[in-house]
KEVEX-949053 format. One record per residue (C-alpha): x, z, y; residue number from 1; residue in one letter. Coordinates in Angstrom, 1 decimal, padded with zeros to 4 digits. Last residue first. Layout:
<nodes>
NODE    east      up   north  rolo  marnu
NODE       X       Z       Y   NUM      a
...
</nodes>
This chain:
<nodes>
NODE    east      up   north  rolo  marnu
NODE   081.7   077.9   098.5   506      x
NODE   079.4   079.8   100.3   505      x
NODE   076.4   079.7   098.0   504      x
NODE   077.8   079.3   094.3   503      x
NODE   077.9   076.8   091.9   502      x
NODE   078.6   076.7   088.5   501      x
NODE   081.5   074.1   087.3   500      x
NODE   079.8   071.0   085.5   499      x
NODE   081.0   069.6   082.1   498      x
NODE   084.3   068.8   080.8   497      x
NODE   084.6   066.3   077.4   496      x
NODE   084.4   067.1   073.9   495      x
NODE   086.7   065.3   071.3   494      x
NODE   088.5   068.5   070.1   493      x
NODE   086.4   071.5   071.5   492      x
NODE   086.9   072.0   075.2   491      x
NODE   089.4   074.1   077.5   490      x
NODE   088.7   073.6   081.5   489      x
NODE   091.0   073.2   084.3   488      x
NODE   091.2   074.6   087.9   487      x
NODE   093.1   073.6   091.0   486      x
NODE   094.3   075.8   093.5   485      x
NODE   096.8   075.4   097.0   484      x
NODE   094.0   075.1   099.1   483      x
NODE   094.0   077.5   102.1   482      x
NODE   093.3   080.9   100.3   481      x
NODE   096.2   079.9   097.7   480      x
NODE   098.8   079.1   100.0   479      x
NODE   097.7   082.6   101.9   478      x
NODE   097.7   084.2   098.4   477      x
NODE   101.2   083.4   097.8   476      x
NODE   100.3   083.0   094.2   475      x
NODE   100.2   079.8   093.8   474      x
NODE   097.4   078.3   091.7   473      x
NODE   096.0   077.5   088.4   472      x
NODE   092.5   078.4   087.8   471      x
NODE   090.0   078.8   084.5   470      x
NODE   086.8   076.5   084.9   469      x
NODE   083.3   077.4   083.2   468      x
NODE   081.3   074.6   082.2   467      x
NODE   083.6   073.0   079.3   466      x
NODE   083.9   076.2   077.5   465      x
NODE   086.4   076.4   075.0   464      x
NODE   087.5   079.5   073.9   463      x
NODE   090.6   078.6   074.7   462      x
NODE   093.9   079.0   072.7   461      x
NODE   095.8   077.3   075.2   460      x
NODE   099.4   076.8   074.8   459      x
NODE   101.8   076.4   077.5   458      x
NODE   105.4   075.0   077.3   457      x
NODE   107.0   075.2   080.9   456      x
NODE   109.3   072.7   082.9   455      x
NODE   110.7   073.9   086.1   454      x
NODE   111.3   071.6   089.6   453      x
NODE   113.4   072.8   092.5   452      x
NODE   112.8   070.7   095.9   451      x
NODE   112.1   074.4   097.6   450      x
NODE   111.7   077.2   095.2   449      x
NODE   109.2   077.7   092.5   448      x
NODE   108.9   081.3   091.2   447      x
NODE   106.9   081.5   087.9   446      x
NODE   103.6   083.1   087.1   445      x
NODE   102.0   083.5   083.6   444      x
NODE   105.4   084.3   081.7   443      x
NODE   106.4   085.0   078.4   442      x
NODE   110.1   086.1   078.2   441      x
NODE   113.0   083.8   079.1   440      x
NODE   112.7   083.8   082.9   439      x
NODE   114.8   087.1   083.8   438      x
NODE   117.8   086.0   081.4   437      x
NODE   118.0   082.7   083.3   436      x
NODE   116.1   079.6   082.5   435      x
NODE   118.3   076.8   080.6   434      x
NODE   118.9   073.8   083.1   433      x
NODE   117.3   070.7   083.8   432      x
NODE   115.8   072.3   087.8   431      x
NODE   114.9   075.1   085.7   430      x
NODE   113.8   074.6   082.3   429      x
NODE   111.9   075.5   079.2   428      x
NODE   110.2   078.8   080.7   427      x
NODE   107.5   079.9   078.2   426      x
NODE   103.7   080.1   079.0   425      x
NODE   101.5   083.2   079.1   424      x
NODE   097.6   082.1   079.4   423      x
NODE   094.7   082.9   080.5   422      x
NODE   095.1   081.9   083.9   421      x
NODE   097.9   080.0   085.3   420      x
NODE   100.1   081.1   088.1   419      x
NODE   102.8   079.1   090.4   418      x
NODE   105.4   079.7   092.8   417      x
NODE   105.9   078.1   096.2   416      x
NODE   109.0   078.6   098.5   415      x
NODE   108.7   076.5   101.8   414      x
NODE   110.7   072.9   102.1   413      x
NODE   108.0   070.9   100.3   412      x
NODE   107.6   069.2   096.8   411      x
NODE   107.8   071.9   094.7   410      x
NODE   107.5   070.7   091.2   409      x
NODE   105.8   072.0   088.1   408      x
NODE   106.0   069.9   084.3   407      x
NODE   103.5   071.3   082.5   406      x
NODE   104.4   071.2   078.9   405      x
NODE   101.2   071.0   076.7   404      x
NODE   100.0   073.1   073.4   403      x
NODE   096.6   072.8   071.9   402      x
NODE   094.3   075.0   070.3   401      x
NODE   091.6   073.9   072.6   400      x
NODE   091.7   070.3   073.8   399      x
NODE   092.1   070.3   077.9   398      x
NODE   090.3   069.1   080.9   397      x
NODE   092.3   068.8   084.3   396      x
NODE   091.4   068.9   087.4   395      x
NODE   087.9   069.7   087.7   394      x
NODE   086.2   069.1   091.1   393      x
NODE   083.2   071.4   092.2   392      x
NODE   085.4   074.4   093.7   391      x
NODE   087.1   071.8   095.1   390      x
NODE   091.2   073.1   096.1   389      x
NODE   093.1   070.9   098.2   388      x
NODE   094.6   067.6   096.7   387      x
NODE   097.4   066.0   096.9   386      x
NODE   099.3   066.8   093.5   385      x
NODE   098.3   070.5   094.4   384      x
NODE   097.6   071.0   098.4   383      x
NODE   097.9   073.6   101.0   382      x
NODE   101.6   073.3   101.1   381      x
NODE   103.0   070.8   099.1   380      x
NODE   103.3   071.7   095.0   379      x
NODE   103.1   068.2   092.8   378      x
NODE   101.9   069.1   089.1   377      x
NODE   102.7   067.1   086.2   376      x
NODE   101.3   066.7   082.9   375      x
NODE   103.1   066.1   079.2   374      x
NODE   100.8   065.9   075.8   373      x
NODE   100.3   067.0   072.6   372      x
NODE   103.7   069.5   072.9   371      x
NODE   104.9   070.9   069.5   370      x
NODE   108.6   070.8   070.7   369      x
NODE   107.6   072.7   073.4   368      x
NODE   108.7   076.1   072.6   367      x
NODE   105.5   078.2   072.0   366      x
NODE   105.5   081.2   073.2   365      x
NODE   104.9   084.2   070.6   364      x
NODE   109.4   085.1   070.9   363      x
NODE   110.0   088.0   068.4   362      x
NODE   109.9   091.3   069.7   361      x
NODE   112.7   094.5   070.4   360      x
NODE   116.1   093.8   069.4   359      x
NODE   119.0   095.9   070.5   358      x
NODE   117.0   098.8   070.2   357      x
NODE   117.4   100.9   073.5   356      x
NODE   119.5   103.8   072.3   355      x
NODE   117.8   107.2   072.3   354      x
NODE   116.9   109.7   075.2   353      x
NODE   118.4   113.1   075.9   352      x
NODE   116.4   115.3   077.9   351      x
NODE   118.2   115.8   081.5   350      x
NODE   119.8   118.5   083.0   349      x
NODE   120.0   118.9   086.7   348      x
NODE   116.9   116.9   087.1   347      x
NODE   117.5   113.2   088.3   346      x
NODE   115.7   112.2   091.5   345      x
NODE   114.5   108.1   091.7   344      x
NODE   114.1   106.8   095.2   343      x
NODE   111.8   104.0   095.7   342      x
NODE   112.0   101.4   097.9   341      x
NODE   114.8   100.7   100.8   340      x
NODE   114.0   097.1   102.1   339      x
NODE   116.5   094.2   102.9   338      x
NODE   115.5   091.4   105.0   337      x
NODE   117.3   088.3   104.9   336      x
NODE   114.5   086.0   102.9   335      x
NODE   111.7   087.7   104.9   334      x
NODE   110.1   084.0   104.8   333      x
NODE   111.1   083.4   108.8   332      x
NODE   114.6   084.1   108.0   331      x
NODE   114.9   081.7   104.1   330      x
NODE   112.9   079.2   106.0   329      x
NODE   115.2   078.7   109.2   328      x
NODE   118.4   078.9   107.1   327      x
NODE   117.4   076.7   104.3   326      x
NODE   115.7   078.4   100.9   325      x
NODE   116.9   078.4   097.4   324      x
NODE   115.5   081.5   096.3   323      x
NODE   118.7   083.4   096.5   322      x
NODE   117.2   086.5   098.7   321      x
NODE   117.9   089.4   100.7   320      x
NODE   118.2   092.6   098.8   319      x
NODE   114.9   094.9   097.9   318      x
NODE   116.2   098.5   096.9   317      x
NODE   115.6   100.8   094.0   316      x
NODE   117.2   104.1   095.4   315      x
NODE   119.8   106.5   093.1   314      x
NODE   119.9   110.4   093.0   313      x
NODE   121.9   112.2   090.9   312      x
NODE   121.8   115.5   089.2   311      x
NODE   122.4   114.5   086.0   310      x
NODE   122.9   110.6   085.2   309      x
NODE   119.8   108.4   085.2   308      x
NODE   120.3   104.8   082.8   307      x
NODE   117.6   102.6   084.1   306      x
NODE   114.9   100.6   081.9   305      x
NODE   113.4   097.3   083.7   304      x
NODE   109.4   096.0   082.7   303      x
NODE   109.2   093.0   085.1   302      x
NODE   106.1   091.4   086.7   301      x
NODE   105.4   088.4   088.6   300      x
NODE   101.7   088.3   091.0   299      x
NODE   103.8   087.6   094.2   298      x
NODE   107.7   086.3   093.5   297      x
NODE   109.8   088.5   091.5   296      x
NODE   113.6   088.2   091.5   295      x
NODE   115.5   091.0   088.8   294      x
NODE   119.4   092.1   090.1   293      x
NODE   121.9   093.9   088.1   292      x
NODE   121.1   092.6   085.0   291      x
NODE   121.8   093.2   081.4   290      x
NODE   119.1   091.8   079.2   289      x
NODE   117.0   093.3   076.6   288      x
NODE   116.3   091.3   073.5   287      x
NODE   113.5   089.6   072.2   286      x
NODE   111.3   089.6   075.5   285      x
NODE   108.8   092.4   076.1   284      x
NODE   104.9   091.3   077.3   283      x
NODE   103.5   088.8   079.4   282      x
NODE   104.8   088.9   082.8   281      x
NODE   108.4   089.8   081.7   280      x
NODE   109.7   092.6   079.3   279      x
NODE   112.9   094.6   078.7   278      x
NODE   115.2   094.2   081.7   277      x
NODE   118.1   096.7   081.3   276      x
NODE   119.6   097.8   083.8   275      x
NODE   123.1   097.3   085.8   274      x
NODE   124.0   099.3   088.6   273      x
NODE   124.9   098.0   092.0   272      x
NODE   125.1   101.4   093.8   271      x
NODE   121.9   100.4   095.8   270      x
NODE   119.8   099.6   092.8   269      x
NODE   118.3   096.1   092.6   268      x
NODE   115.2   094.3   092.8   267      x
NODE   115.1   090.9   094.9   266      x
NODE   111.5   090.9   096.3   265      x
NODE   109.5   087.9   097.1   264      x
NODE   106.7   088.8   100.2   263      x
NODE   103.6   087.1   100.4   262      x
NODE   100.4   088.9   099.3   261      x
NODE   102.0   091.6   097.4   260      x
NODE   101.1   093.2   094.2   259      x
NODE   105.0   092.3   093.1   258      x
NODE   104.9   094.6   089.8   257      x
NODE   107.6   096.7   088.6   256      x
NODE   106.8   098.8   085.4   255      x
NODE   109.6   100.9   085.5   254      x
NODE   111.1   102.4   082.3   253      x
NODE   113.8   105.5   083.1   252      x
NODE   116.3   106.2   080.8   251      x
NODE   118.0   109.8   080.6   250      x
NODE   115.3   112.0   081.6   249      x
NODE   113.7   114.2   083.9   248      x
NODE   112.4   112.4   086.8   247      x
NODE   111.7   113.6   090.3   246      x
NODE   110.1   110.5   091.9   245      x
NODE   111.0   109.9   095.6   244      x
NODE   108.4   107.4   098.2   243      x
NODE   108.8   106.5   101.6   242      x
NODE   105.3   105.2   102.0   241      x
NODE   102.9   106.1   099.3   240      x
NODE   100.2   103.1   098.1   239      x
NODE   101.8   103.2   094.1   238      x
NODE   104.8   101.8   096.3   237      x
NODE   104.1   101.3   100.1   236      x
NODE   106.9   099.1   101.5   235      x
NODE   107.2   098.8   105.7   234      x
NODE   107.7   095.7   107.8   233      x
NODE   105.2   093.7   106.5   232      x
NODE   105.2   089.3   105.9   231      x
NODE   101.8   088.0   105.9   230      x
NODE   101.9   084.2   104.8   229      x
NODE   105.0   082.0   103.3   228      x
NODE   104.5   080.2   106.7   227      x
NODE   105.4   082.6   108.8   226      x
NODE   107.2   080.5   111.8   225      x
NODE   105.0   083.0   114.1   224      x
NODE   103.7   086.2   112.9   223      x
NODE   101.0   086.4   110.6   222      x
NODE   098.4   089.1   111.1   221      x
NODE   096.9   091.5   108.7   220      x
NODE   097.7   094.3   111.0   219      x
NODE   097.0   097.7   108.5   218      x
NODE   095.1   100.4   110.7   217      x
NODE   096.6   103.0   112.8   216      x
NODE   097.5   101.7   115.9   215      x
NODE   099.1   098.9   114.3   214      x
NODE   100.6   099.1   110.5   213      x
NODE   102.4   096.8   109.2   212      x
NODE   102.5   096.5   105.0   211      x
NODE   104.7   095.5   102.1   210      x
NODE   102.9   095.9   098.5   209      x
NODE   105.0   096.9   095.3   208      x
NODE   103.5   098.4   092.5   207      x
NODE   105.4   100.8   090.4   206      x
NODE   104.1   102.4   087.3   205      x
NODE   106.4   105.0   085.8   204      x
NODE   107.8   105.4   082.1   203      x
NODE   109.7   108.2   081.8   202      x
NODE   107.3   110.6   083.0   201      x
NODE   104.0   109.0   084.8   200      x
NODE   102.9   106.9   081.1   199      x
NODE   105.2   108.6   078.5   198      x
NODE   106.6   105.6   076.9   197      x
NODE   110.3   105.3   077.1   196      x
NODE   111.2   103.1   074.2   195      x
NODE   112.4   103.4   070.9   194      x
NODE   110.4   100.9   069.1   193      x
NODE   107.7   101.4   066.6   192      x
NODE   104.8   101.2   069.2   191      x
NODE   105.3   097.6   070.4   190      x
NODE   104.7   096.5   067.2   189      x
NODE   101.4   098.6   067.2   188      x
NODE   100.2   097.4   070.6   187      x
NODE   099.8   098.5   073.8   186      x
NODE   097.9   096.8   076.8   185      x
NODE   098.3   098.1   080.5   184      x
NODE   096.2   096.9   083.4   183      x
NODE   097.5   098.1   086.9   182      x
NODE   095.6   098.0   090.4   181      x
NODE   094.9   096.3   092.9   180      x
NODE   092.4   096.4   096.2   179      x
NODE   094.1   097.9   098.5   178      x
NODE   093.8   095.7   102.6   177      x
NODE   096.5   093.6   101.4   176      x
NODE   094.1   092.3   098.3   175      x
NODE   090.9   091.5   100.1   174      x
NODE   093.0   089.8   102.7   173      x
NODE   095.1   087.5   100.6   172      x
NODE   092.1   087.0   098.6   171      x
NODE   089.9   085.7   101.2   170      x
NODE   089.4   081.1   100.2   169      x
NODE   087.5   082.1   096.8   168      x
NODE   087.3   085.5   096.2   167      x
NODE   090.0   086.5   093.4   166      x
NODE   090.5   090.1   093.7   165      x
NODE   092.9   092.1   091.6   164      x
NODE   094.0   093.6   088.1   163      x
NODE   097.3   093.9   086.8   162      x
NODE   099.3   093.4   083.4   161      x
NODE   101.8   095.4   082.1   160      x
NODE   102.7   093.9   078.5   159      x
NODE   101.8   094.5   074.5   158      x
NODE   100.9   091.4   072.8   157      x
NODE   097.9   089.7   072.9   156      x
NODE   094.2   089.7   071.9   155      x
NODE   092.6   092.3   073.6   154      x
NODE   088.4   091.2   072.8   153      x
NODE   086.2   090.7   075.8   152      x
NODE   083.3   091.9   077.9   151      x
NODE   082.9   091.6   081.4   150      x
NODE   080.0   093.4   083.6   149      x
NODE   079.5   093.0   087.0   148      x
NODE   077.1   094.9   089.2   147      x
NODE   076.0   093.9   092.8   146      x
NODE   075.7   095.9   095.9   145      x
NODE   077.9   093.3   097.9   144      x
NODE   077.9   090.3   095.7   143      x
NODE   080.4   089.8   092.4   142      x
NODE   081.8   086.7   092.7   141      x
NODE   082.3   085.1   089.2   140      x
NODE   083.4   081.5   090.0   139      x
NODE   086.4   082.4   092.7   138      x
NODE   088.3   084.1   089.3   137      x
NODE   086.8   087.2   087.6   136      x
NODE   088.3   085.8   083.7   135      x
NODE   085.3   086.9   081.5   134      x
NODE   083.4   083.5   082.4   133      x
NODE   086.3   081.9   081.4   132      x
NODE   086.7   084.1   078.0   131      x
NODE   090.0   086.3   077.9   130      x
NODE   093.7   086.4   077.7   129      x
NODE   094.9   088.3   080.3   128      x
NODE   097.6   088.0   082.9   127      x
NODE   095.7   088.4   086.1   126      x
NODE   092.2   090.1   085.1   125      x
NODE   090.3   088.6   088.0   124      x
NODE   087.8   091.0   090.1   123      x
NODE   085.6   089.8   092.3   122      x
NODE   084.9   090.3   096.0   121      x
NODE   081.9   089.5   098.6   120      x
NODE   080.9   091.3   101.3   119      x
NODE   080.1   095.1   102.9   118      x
NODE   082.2   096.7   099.9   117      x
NODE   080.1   098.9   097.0   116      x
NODE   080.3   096.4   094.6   115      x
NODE   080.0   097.6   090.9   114      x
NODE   082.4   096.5   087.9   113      x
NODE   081.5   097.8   084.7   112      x
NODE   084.7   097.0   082.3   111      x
NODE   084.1   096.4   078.9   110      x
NODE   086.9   096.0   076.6   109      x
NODE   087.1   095.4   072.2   108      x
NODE   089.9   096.5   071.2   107      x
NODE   092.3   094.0   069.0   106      x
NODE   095.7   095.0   071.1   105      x
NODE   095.5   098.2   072.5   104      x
NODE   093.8   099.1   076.1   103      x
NODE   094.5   101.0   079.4   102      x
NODE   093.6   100.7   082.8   101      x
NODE   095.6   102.5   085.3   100      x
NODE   093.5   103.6   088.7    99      x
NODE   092.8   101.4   091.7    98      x
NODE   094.3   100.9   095.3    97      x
NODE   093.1   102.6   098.1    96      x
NODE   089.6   104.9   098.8    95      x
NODE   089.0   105.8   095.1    94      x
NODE   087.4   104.6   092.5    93      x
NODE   089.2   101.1   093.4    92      x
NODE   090.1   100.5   096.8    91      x
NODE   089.6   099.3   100.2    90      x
NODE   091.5   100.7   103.5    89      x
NODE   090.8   101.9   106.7    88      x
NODE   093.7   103.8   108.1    87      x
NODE   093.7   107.4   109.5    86      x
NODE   096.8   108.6   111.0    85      x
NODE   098.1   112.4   111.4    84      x
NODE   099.9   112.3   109.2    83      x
NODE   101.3   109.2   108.0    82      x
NODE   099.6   107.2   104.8    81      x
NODE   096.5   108.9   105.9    80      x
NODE   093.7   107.2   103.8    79      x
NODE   090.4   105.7   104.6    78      x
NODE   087.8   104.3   102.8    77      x
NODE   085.7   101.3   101.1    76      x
NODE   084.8   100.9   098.0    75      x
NODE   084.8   098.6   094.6    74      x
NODE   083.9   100.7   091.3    73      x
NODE   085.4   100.1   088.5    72      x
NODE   084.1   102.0   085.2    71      x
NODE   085.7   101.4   081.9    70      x
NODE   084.5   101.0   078.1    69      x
NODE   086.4   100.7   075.3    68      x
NODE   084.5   099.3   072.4    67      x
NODE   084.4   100.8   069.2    66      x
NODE   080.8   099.4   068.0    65      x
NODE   079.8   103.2   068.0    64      x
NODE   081.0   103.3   072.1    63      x
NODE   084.5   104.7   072.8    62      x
NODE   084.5   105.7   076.7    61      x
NODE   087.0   105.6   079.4    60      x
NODE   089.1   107.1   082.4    59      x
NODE   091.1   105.0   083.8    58      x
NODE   094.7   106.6   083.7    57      x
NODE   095.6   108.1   087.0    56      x
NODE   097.5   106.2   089.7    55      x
NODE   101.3   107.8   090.0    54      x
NODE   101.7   108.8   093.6    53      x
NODE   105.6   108.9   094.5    52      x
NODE   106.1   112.0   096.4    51      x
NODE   106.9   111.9   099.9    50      x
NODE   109.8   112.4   101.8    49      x
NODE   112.5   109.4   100.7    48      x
NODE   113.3   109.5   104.7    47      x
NODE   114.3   105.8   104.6    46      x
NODE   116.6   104.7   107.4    45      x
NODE   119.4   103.7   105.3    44      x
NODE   118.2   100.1   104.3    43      x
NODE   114.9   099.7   106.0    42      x
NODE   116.0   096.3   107.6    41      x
NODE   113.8   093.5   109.0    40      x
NODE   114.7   089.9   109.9    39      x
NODE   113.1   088.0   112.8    38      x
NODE   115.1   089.5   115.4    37      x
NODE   117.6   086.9   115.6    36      x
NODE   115.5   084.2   115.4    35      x
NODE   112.6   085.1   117.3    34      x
NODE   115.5   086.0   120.4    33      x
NODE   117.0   082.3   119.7    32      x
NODE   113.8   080.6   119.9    31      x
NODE   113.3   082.2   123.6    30      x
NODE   117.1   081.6   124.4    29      x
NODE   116.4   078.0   123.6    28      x
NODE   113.0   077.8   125.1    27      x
NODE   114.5   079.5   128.3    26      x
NODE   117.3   076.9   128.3    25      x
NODE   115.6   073.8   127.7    24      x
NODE   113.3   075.1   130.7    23      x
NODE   116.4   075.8   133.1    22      x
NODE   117.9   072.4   132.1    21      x
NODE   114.5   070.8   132.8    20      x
NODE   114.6   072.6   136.5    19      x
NODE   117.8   071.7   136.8    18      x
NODE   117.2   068.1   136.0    17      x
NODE   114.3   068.1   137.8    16      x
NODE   116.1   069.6   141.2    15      x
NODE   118.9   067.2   140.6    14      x
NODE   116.2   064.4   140.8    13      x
NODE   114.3   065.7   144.0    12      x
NODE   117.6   066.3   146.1    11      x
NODE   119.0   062.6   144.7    10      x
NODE   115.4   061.3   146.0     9      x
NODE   115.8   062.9   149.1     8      x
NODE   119.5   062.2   149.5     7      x
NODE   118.3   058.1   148.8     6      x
NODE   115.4   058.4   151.6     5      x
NODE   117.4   059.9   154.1     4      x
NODE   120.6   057.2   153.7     3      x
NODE   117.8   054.4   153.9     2      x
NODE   116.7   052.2   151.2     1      x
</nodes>
């Protein structure tokens, strides 16, 4: 080879190395830049301006029989969450969100549900103990101009429950566009205790949703590495942005419920103060518990009480995450972003509020030890124990009046958790250990992190319908929208399942 020849191959080797070392570079400089600005921060930059909304109690009727009966109606609207902005949204009698339901413990319910939305939608009482057909999962979809009308007897313990959409394969988007809204059940046990219970005074609803806004309308969009689902950059609570409540009494109860689609919040007060967590999903736990810090994944509630001193005011802020997560997942699943919520305003004098009890209910989960029989469940993205949801497959079929422990692994590197209708279910173990304070009161949805595996008793009471499915699911409604659902049925001793209903679409 001559001299020329070899320098013009050297000259056209050093210019592809360069050229590769410039392209390595740009892409890591490129990856770095998404990294480093993937978090979000509203710590300190929240005005606290606007008033905390409180939704309205439903309003409702007593027929002869003694059922309670309520009116929903599905809509779409507009609302100026800045001034000056108009954003479509969906809601509930009203143009975002949905008014407080409430009910006591052996009422009889009926809820009139009408359509008024271009498509599609249900409505799935999440945390309730109810009929299948009753239950408003992907199998009773209410049509655009359609009427629905459940009817069901309360029978459980007092708790804050929530209502929401359950379309099969668009939840995630009928829900982040306003469609939620609180479902809470009293009871006479529950009555005899010294709690705050004045619903909007000392005892304030307070749902969580985190939202983007661009050019005026809510961006549904997932940015890259995302794949928990939609991830905002703002917090509406009770659908207000940069929300104060003026409060006038010693203990405060929030209701806190994580109505969003993706995001896991870390509750805590910005001076570190302890509260006192009182209930879980299902209803109050048999002693409070001291905690500085409550986790709730989406769908998981917790009833907390707050000591207010005079004069002062205090914010409920989301901290970054424990949840388990590596470095990449625990940034690109908002697990380092920290959120200024809610700002609570003490009056200058406050009225004086007892003691908490030191005991409040006694334990209605079972404990396990009664188990008939052990099943396992496998979570990896889009899939449960391999499978993607099949509207027409049932997974598991169950003997009413039984109890099982459902054994719940996460089998991928992204955080999972998992719900499971009609029932509350206790917390035996995490990862072989005792459940923390925060797990140990009856539950319907439980926070799975990455490799981690929890054991839960669950007891199904039926009625038994072998035609008509309940769900189970994660609740990060994107996992859930792309597969991550099964469904099981409850049957008399000895029967066997039938054949889910179909529907056109799905």
């Amino acid at each position: 080879m001559s001299s020329v020849r070899r320098s013009r191959v050297r000259r056209v080797l050093v210019g592809s190395a360069a050229l590769l070392l410039v392209l390595v570079l740009a892409v890591g400089s490129g990856f770095a830049w998404v990294f480093t600005t993937a978090d979000v921060s509203t710590v300190g930059v929240v005005d606290f301006d606007r008033e905390l909304a409180v939704p309205p109690l439903a309003q409702s009727r007593l027929e002869a029989d003694g059922t309670r009966v309520f009116q929903l109606d599905m809509r779409s609207g507009q609302r100026e969450f800045e001034p000056g902005r108009v954003t479509p949204t969906w809601g509930f009698n009203g143009d975002h969100l949905g008014p407080t339901l409430r009910a006591r413990r052996g009422e009889p319910v009926r809820v009139v549900v009408r359509n008024g939305l271009p498509e599609t939608s249900s409505v799935h009482w999440h945390g309730m103990h109810l009929p299948p057909v009753m239950d408003g999962g992907p199998h009773q979809p209410v049509a655009a101009g359609a009427t629905w009308t459940p009817q069901w007897q309360v029978d459980q313990p007092a708790a804050t429950l929530w209502y929401h959409p359950h379309p099969h394969g668009e939840t995630e988007s009928h829900v982040r566009r306003g469609l939620a809204g609180m479902f809470i059940l009293d009871d006479d046990e529950s009555d005899t205790l010294a709690l705050p219970r004045t619903y909007g005074v000392d005892d304030l609803p307070v749902m969580v949703q985190d939202v983007r806004f661009r050019n005026g309308a809510f961006d549904g969009s997932h940015r890259i590495f995302r794949d928990i689902g939609f991830l905002g950059d703002r917090i509406l609570v009770n659908g207000t942005l940069s929300p104060y409540r003026e409060v006038g009494d010693e203990l405060i109860r929030l209701r806190l419920l994580n109505a969003s689609t993706a995001r896991i919040y870390n509750f805590g007060f910005a001076d570190d103060r302890e509260f006192a967590l009182i209930g879980t999903d299902g209803g109050l736990l048999e002693r409070p518990a001291d905690l500085d810090r409550v986790q709730l994944s989406p769908g998981e509630r917790a009833e907390i009480v707050v000591r207010m001193r005079p004069g002062e005011r205090v914010a409920l802020r989301g901290y970054p995450l424990a949840a388990g997560l590596d470095f990449f997942t625990q940034r690109f699943s908002g697990g380092d972003d920290s959120f200024d919520i809610l700002q609570l305003r003490a009056a200058e004098t406050l009225r004086p509020t007892p003691q908490l009890p030191a005991t409040l209910v006694a334990q209605q989960t079972p404990d396990g030890s009664a188990s008939a029989r052990e099943r396992t469940f496998d979570l990896r993205f889009a899939q449960i124990n391999g499978q993607p949801m099949d509207m027409n497959r049932i997974d598991a079929t169950i003997t009413r009046g039984t109890t099982e422990t459902w054994v719940v692994r996460n089998a991928d590197g992204m955080p999972h958790n998992f719900h499971i209708h009609d029932v509350q279910f206790r917390v035996l173990s995490v990862d072989g250990s005792a459940p923390p304070a925060a797990l140990r009161g009856p539950k319907d949805t439980v926070y799975i992190g990455p490799n981690s595996t929890v054991r839960l008793a669950v007891r199904f009471d039926g009625p038994a319908d072998p035609d008509t499915p309940y769900m189970f699911h994660c609740h990060l409604l994107w996992h859930e929208d792309r597969g991550m659902m099964g469904q099981f049925v409850v049957v008399e001793p000895g029967g066997a399942a039938g054949t889910p209903p179909r529907h056109g679409g799905h």
